[in-house]
C-alpha positions in Angstrom: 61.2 82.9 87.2 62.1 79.8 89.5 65.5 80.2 91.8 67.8 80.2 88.6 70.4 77.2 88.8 74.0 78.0 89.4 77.4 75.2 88.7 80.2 76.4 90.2 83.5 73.7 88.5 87.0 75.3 89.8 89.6 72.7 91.0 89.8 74.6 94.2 86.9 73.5 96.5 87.7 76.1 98.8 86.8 78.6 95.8 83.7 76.2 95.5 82.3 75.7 98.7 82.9 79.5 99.9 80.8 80.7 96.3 78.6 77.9 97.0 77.7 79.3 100.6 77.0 83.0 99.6 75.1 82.6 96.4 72.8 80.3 98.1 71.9 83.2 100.6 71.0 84.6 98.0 68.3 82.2 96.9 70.3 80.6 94.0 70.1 76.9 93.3 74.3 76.0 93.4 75.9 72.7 92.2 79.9 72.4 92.2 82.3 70.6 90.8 86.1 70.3 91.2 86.9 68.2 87.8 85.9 68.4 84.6 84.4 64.7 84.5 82.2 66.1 88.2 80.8 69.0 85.9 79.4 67.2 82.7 78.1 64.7 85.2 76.2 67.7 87.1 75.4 69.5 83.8 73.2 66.5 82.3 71.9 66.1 85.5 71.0 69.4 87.1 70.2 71.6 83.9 71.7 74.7 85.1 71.2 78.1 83.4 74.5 79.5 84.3 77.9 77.6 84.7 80.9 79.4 86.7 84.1 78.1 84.8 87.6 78.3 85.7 89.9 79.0 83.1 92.7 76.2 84.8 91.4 72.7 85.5 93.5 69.3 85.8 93.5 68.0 83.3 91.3 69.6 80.8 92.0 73.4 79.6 88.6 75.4 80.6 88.5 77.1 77.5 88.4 73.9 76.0 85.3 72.8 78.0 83.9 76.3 77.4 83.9 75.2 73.2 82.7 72.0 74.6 80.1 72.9 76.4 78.6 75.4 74.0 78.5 72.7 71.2 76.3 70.0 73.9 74.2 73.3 75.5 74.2 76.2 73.6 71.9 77.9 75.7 74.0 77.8 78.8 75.5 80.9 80.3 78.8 80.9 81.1 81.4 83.5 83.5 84.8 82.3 82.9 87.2 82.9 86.4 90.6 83.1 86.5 94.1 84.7 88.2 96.2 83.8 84.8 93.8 85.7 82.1 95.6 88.4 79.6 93.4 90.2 77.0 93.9 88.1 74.6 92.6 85.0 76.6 89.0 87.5 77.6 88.8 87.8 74.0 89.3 84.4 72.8 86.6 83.7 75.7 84.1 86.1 74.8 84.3 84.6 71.1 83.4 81.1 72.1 80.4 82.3 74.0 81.5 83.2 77.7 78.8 85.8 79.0 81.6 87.4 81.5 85.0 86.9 82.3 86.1 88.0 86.2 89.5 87.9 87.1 90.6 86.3 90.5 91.3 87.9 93.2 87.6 88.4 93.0 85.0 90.2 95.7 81.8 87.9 96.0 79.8 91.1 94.8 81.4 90.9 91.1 80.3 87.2 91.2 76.8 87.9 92.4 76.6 90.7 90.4 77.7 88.7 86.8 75.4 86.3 87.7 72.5 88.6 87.8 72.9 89.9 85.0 73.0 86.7 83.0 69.8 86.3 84.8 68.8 89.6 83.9 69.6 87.9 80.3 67.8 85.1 80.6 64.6 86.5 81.8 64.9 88.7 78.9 65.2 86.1 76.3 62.2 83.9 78.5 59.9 86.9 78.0 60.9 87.2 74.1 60.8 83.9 73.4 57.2 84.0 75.2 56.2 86.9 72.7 57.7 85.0 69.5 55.6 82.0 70.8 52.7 84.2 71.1 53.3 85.6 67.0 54.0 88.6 69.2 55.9 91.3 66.8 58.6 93.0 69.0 59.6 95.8 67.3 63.9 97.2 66.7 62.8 99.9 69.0 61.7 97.8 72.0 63.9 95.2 71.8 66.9 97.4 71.6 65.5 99.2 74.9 64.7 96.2 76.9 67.0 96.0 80.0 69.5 98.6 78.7 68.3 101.4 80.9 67.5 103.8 77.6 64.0 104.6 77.9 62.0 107.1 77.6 58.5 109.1 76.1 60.1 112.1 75.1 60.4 113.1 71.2 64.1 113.8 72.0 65.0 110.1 73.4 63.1 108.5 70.6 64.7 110.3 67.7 68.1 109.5 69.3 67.4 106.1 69.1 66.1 105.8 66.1 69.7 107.8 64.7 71.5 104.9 66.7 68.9 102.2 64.9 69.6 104.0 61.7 73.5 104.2 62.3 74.0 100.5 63.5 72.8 99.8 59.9 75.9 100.2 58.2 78.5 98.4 60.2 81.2 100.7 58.7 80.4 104.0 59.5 82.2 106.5 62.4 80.0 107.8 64.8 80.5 110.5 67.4 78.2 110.3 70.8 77.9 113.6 72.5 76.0 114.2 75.6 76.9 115.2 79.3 78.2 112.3 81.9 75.6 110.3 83.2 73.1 110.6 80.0 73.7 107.2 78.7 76.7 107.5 75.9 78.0 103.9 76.3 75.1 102.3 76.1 73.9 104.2 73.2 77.2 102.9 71.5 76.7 99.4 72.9 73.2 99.7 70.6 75.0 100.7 67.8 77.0 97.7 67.8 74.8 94.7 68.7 72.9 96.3 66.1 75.2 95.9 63.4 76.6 93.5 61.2 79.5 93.6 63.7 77.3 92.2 66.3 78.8 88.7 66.8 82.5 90.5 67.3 84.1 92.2 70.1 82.7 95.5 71.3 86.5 97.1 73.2 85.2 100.0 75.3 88.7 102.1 76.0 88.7 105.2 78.4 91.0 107.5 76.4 91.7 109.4 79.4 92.2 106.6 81.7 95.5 106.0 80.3 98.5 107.3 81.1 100.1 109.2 78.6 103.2 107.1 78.6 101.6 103.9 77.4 98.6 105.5 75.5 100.4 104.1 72.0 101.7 100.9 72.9 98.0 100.5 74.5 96.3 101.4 71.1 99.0 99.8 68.6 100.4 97.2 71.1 104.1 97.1 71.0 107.0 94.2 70.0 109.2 92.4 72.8 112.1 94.5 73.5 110.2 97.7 72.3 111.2 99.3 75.4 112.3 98.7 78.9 109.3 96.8 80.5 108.3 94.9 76.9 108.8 91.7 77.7 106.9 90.2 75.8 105.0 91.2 72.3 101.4 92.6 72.9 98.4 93.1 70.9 96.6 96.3 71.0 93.0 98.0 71.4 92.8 98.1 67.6 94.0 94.6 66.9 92.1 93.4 69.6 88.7 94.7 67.7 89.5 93.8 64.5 86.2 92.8 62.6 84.4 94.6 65.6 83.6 97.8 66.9 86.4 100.1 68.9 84.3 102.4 71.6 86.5 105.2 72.8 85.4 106.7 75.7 86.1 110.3 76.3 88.2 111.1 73.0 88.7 115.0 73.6 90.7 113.9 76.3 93.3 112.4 73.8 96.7 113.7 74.0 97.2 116.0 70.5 100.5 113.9 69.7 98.7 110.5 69.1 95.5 112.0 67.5 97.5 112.2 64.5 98.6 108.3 65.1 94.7 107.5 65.8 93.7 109.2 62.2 96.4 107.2 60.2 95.6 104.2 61.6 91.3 104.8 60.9 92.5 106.1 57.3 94.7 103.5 56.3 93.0 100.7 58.1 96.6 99.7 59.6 98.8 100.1 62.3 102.5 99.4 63.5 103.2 98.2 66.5 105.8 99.8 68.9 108.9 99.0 67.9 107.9 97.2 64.4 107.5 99.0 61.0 105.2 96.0 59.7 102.3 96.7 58.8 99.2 94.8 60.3 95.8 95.7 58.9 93.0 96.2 60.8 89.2 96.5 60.5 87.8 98.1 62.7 84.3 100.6 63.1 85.0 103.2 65.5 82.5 104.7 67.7 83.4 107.9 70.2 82.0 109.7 73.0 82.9 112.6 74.6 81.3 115.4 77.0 83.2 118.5 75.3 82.6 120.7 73.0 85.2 119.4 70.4 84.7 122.2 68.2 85.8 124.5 70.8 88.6 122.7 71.3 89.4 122.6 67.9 89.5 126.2 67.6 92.1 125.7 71.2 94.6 124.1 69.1 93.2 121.2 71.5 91.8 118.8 68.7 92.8 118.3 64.9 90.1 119.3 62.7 90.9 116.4 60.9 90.3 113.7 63.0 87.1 115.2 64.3 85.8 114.9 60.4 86.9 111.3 60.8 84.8 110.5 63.5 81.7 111.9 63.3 81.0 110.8 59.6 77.2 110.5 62.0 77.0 112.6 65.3 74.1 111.8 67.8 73.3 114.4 70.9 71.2 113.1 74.0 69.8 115.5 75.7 70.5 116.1 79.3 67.3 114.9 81.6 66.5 118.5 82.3 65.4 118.8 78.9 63.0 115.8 79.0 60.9 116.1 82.3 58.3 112.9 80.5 61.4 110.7 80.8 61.2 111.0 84.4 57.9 108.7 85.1 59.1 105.7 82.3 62.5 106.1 83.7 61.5 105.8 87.3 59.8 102.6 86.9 62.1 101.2 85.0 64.4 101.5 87.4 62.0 100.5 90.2 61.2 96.8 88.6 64.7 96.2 87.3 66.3 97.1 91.1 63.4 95.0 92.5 64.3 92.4 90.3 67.9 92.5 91.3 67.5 92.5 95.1 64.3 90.2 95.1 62.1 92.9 96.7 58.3 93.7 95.5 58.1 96.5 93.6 57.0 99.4 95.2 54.2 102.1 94.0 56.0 105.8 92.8 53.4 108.8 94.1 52.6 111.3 92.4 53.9 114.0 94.6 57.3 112.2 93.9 57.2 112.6 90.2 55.8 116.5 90.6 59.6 116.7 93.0 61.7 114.9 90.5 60.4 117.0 87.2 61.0 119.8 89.0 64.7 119.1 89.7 67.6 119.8 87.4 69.5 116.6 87.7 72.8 117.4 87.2 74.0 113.9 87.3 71.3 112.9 84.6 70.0 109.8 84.4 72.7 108.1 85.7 71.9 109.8 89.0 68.1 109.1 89.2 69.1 104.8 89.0 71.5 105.9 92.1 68.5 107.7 93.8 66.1 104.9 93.1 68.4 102.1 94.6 69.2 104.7 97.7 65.6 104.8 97.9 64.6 100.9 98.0 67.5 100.6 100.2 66.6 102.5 102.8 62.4 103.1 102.4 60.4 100.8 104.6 57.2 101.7 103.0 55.7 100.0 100.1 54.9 103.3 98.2 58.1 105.6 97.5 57.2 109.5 98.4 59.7 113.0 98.1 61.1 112.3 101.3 62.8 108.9 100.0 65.1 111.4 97.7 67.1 114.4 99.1 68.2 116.1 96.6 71.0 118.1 96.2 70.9 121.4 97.7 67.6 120.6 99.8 68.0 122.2 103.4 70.8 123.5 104.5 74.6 123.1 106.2 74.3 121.6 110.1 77.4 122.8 111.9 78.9 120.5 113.9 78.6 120.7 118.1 81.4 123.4 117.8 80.1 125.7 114.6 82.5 124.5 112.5 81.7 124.3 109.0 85.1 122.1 108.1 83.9 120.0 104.8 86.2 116.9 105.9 84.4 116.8 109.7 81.2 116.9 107.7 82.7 114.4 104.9 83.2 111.5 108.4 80.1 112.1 109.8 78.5 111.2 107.0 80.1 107.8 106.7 80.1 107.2 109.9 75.7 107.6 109.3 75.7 105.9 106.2 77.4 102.8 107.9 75.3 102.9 111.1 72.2 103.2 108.5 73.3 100.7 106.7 74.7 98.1 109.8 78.0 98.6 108.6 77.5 97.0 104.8 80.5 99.2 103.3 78.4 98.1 99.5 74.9 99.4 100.6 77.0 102.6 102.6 78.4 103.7 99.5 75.3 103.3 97.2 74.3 106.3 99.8 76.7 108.4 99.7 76.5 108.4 96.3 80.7 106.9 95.9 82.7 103.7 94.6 83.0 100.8 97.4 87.0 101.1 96.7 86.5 105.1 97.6 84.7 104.5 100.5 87.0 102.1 101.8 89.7 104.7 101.2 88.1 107.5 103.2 87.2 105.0 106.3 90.9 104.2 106.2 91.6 108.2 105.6 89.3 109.0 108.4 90.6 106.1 111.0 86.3 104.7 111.1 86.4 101.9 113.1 84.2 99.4 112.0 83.8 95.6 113.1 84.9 93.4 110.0 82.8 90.8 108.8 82.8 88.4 106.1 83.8 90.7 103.1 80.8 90.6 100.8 
């Protein structure tokens, strides 16, 4: 695929010109544009495959241009920016065909990172396109694989996705994703939905217990101005927010018991009250969960009504932990391998087969979640073009080095390896973390815990 052509149009050149200068280190063609006038002009001119839109332009609203623009080039990605955007606007986005939407303040790496996965996108559709061209028959199997990271040999992986296949069928139905964290729960549910009749409406993933308690209901129902101290204004929630689409709720054992009850009415009667309001608003939504519990256990806790958990998993699909599907290792592996390659435009590298016999052999606790993060530790730091068992430590291989004085304190360990992962990785606090295996927003937390020095750069 030829260097993929980026428009940048914000009223701000400084926004501009600073994007401008790091994408094109990258290897990306970039046009910009501070009017709205500058950016049709470019857009008839250059062709671009992805526009950069701000939601606030002089003169012209952007998500005006963004219906505009999909009606002259449908075909056109587009990641809508801005400092001002509320749910509802990311919605009304998403609806008129925005790709992405990334709020400013923004770090160059959730730019450069949208982008590539539009490009991901767009190499995807190529390729299909190519195979439709080619009276090529792709099958639901494949194409519901291709570039979501679900792949796999194994009887096991297959019959899960043909349940999800199956499930996405009927656009209605509940269904209940259990499996342990890092097995790939989301983006079975993601399959479920762009599978479905639903598929053109909003898919809300919601981290049930990401929430604090205190909100949890005005987050779910929304609430009415006045409701209670900070409502100052009227507010949609999740489930009005995914009406006609698909609600995904992320970790659902973790839901406090009170609002369970709340979360059953509201899937029963298709309605729900705001906080504060005794209207009634109905809602239509297909609700998919996810959790890493046994819910049954906590059923018999006095953890989980019984009720609800017959609401929700009217279809239940397991995935097996990767320890229970050693084949999924080699398919999974070079999946990974071309698809990191891809993304930080390296040539692929060869896998040996001593490296496959070390990884079968492991437990993976992590799953497969943890294999991608080995792989990109791998391509990070290998310097050969052939990846071998000594490109992945694993976890518990050798043993505890005491520091110069014996001590076995975890936290003087904890610095010293931060302080090697940044020499490793000349002090890039995104490639650092990627090896030790955190969050960027972590690591920058223990540098500052641990008083690291390090020489600041541009922030990437």
């Amino acid at each position: 695929m030829d260097n993929l052509k980026v428009l940048i149009l914000d009223d701000e050149s400084r926004i501009t010109e600073k994007l401008k200068y790091h994408l094109e280190k990258r290897k990306f063609s970039v046009y910009t544009a501070n009017t709205p006038n500058e950016g049709f002009e470019l857009l008839r001119k250059k062709q671009p495959g992805v526009l950069i839109l701000d939601v606030m332009l002089p003169g012209m609203n952007g998500l005006d241009i963004l219906e505009k623009v999909k009606q002259e080039y449908p075909n056109l990605e587009i990641i809508m920016i801005s400092g001002y955007g509320d749910m509802d606007m990311v919605i009304q986005a998403m609806r008129q065909g925005a790709s992405d939407f990334i709020r400013k303040p923004f770090q160059i790496m959730d730019i450069q990172l949208a982008i590539e996965r539009t490009e991901k996108f767009l190499l995807m559709q190529s390729k299909l396109e190519k195979a439709e061209n080619q009276r090529a028959l792709v099958s639901k199997e494949l194409e519901g694989m291709i570039e979501k990271d679900f792949v796999g040999d194994s009887p096991q992986i297959k019959n899960v996705l043909k349940m999800a296949l199956k499930a996405a069928e009927d656009g209605d139905v509940n269904v209940l994703v259990t499996g342990e964290n890092g097995t790939g729960k989301e983006i079975i549910s993601r399959i479920i939905h762009f599978g479905s009749p639903r598929k053109k409406q909003v898919f809300a993933p919601v981290n049930s217990s990401a929430i604090p308690e205190s909100l949890l209901e005005s987050e779910f129902f929304g609430h009415v101005k006045g409701a209670f101290t900070d409502a100052r204004d009227e507010k949609k929630g999740y489930f009005e927010m995914a009406n006609k689409g698909t609600l995904f709720l992320d970790e659902i054992a973790d839901m406090p018991y009170a609002l369970q009850a709340k979360l059953l009415r509201a899937i029963e009667e298709n309605q729900i009250k705001r906080v504060g309001s005794n209207k009634e608003i109905p809602v239509d939504v297909r609700i998919i969960s996810a959790t890493n519990k046994n819910i049954e256990e906590l059923i018999g806790e006095k953890q989980f009504r019984i009720d609800l958990f017959h609401r929700i998993n009217t279809i239940e699909i397991n995935i097996p932990p990767l320890r229970e599907r050693p084949e999924d290792i080699l398919p999974l592996l070079n999946h990974f391998v071309k698809s990191i390659a891809l993304k930080k435009r390296k040539s692929v590298p060869n896998i040996s087969e001593a490296l496959v016999k070390k990884l079968s052999a492991y437990k993976f606790p992590g799953n497969v979640r943890e294999l991608r993060n080995m792989v990109e530790r791998a391509m990070i730091l290998s310097e050969n073009n052939t990846l071998q068992p000594e490109d992945f430590p694993l976890r518990g291989e050798g043993t505890v080095v005491p520091s110069s004085n014996g001590s076995l304190n975890i936290e003087e360990h904890e610095q010293q390896l931060i302080e090697e992962a940044l020499k490793k990785t000349d002090l890039n606090q995104t490639k650092a973390a990627v090896l030790l295996g955190i969050s960027r927003d972590a690591l920058k937390r223990k540098i500052k815990k641990f008083g690291i020095g390090i020489v600041k750069g541009i922030e990437e």
